[in-house]
C-alpha positions as a printed NumPy array, in Angstrom:
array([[-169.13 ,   68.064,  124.352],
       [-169.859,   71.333,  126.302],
       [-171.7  ,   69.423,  128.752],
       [-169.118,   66.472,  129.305],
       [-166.374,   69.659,  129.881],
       [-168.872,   70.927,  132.669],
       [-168.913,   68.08 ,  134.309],
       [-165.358,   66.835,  133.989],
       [-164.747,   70.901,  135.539],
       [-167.44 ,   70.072,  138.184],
       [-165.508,   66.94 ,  138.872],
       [-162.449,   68.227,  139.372],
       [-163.332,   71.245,  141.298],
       [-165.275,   68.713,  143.337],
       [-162.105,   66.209,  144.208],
       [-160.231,   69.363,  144.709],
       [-162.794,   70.801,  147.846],
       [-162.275,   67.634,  149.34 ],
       [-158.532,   67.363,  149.144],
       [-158.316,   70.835,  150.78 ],
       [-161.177,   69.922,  153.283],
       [-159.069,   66.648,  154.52 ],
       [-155.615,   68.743,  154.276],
       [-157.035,   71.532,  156.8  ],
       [-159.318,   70.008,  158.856],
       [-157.891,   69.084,  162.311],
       [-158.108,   65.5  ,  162.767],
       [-155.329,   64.777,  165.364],
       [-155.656,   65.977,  168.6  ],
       [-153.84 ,   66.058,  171.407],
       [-154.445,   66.427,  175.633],
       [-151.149,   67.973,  177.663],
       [-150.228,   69.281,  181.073],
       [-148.051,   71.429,  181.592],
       [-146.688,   73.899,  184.898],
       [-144.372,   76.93 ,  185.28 ],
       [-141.187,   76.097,  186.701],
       [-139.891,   77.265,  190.288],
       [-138.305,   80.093,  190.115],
       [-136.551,   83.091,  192.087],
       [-136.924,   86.082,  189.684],
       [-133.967,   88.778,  190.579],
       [-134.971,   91.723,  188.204],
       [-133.149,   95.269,  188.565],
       [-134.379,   98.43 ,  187.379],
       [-132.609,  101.328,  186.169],
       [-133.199,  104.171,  184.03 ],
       [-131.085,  105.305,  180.613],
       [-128.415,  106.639,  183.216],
       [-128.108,  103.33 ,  184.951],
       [-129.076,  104.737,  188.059],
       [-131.586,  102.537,  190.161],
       [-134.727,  102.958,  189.819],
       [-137.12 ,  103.007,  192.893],
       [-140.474,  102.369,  193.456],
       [-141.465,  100.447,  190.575],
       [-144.095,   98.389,  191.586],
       [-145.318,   94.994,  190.012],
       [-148.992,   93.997,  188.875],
       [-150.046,   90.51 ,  186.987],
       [-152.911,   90.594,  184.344],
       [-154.59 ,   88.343,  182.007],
       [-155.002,   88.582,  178.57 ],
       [-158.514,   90.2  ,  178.714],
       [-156.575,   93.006,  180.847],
       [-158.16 ,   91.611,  184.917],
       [-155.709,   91.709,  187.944],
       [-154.461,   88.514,  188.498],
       [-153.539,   87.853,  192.318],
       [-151.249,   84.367,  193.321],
       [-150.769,   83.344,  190.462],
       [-148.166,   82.98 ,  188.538],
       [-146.111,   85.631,  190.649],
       [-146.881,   84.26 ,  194.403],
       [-146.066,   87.683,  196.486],
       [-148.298,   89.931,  194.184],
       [-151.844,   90.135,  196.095],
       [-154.166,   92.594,  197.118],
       [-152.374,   94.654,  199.687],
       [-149.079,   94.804,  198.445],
       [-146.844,   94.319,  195.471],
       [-143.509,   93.382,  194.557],
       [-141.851,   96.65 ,  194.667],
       [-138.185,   97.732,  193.753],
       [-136.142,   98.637,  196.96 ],
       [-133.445,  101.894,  196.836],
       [-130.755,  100.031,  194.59 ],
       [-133.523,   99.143,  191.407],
       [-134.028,   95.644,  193.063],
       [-137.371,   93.727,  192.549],
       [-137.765,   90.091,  194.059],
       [-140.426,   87.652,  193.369],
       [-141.12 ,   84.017,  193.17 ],
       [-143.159,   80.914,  191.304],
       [-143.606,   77.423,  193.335],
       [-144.223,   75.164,  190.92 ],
       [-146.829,   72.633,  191.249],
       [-145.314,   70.826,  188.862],
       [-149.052,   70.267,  186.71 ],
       [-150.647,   73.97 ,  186.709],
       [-152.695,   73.64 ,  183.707],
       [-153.929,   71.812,  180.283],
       [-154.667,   72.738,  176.252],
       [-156.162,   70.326,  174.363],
       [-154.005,   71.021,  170.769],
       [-154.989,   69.144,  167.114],
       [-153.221,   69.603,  164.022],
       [-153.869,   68.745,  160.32 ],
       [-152.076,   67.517,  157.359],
       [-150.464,   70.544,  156.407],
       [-148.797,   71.154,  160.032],
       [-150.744,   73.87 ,  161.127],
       [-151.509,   73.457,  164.957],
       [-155.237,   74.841,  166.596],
       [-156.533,   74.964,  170.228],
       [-154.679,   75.623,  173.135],
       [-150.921,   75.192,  172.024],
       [-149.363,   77.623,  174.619],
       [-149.781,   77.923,  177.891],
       [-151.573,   80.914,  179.686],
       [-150.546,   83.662,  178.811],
       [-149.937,   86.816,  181.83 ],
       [-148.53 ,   90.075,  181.607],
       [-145.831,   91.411,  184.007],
       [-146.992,   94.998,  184.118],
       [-144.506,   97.849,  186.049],
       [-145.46 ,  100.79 ,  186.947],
       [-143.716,  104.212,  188.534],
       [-146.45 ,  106.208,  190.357],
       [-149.767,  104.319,  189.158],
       [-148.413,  104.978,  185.267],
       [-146.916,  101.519,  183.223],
       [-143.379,  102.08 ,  182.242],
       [-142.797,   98.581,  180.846],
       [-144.87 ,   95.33 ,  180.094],
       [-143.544,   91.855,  180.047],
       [-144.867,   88.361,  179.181],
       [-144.587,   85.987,  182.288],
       [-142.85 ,   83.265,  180.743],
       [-140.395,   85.555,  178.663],
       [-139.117,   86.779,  181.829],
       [-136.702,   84.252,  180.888],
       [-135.416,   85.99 ,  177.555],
       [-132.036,   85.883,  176.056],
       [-130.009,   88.47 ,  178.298],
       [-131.392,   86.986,  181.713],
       [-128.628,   85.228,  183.991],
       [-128.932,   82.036,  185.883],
       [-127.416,   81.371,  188.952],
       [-127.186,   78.25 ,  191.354],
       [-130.714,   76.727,  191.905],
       [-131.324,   77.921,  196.236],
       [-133.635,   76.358,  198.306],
       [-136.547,   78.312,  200.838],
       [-138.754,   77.574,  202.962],
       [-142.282,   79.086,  202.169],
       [-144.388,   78.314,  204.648],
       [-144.687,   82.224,  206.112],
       [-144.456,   83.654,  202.855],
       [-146.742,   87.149,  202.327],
       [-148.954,   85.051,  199.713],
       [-149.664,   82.361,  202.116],
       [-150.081,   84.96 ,  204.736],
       [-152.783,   86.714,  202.6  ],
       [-154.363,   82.934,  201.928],
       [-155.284,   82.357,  205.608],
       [-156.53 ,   85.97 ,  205.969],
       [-158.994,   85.454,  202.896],
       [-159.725,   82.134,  204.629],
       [-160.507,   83.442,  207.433],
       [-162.67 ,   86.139,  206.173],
       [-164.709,   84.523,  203.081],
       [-164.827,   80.73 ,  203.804],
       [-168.329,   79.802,  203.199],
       [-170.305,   76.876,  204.627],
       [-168.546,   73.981,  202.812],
       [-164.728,   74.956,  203.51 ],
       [-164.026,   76.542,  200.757],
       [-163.445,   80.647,  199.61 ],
       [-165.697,   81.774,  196.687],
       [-162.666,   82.242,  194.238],
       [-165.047,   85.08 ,  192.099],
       [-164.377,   86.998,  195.104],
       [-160.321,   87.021,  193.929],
       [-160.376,   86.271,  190.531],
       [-163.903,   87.729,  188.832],
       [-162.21 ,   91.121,  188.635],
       [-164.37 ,   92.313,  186.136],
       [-167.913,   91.224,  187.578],
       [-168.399,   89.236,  184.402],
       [-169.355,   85.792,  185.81 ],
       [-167.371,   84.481,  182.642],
       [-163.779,   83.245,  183.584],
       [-161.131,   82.91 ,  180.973],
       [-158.604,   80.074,  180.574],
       [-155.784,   82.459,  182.97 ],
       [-158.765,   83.05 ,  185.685],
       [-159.397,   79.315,  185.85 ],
       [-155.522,   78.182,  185.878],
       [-154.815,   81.229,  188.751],
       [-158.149,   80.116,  190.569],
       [-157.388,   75.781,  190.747],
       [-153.83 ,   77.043,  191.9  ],
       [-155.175,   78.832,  194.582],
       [-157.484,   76.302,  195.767],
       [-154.775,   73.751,  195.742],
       [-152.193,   75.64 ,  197.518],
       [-155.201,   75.976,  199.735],
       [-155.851,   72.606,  200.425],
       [-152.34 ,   71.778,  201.005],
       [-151.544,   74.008,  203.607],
       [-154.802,   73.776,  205.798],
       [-156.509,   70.524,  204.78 ],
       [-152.922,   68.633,  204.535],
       [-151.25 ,   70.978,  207.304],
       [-147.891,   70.883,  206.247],
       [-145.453,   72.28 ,  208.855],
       [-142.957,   73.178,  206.006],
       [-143.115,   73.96 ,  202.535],
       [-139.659,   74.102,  201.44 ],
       [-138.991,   74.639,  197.624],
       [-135.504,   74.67 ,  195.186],
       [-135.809,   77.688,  192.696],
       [-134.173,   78.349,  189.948],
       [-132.519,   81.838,  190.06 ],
       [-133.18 ,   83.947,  187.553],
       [-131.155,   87.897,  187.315],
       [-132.44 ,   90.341,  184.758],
       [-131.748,   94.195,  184.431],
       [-134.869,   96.032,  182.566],
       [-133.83 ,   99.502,  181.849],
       [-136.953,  102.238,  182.051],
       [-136.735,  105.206,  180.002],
       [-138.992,  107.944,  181.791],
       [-139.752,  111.254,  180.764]])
């Protein structure tokens, strides 16, 4: 009788391992595309007084903490920065490609979702005098307290960042057309790129392509126009 109870237990512990086995595993998995939208990004800074704020100064990084040039802020690169003017006033832009990147996402029975079910993810570090002051998640720029206004349109075809994009062209294109994109985006030396690296690098190499290997004479874009005041409380 023992033995019968032992295995009925085994049994049943048995059919229950599998029940949670089919109930977590992922089985259903999904491929999207997805893009950051077009944007004019308007932020003011001021301090706990409200008086402006100048001289903070912008810088993009990954998750794993590299500088992140291009991509997804267009004016930050190597040589300069966004940086806020004498009233607190910092001004910076996305062109959308429309697709910018991928995740491949799969889910199981119980609704729990795995893989790549965000986009990348970049910080919007500021800094006053080399020191961070505030930290901001690209795509939250767009948080409850931000202000729309009517979408404007621009042409940026002389824009700094496509400016810097011939100049690193011109000085690092290698035999086959192209610019090594460790030399911009490897910031740590690692030879191992993570998934923001790779999304910031194809941009780069697209916009790339379009302007010289397409030569488009204009490159005119409709933004959304985003306003946002971030106050700074220094010391």
């Amino acid at each position: 009788m023992a033995r019968l109870s032992r295995r009925k237990l085994g049994c049943l512990c048995a059919i229950f391992f599998i029940v949670v086995v089919i109930l977590v595993t992922p089985f259903q998995g999904l491929i999207w595309d997805g893009g950051f939208s077009s944007i004019e990004y308007r932020l003011r800074f001021l301090d706990t007084n409200n008086r402006p704020l100048q001289g903070v100064t912008l810088q993009v990084r990954t998750q794993a903490g590299c500088v992140c040039y291009l991509y997804p802020v267009n004016e930050f690169i190597s040589d300069q920065a966004p940086t806020s003017d004498s009233e607190g006033n910092m001004v910076f832009h996305h062109v959308s490609h429309t697709l910018e990147f991928a995740g491949h996402e799969y889910s199981n029975l119980l609704g729990f979702r795995f893989g790549e079910t965000q986009s990348p993810q970049y910080d919007c570090v500021f800094l006053v005098e080399g020191r961070e002051v505030s930290r901001v998640r690209f795509n939250r720029l767009c948080s409850p307290g931000c202000n729309f206004l009517l979408p404007i349109s621009r042409d940026c075809s002389h824009s700094a960042w496509d400016e810097w994009l011939k100049r690193k062209w011109q000085e690092h294109c290698n035999d086959e057309g192209w610019i090594p994109a460790s030399l911009l985006f490897d910031c740590n030396g690692d030879s191992h790129w993570d998934r923001e690296q790779k999304t910031a690098a194809s941009y780069m190499m697209r916009s790339l392509f379009e302007r010289y290997e397409l030569k488009r004479e204009s490159d005119e874009h409709k933004f959304a126009v985003l306003e946002r005041t971030i106050i700074i409380d220094l010391p």
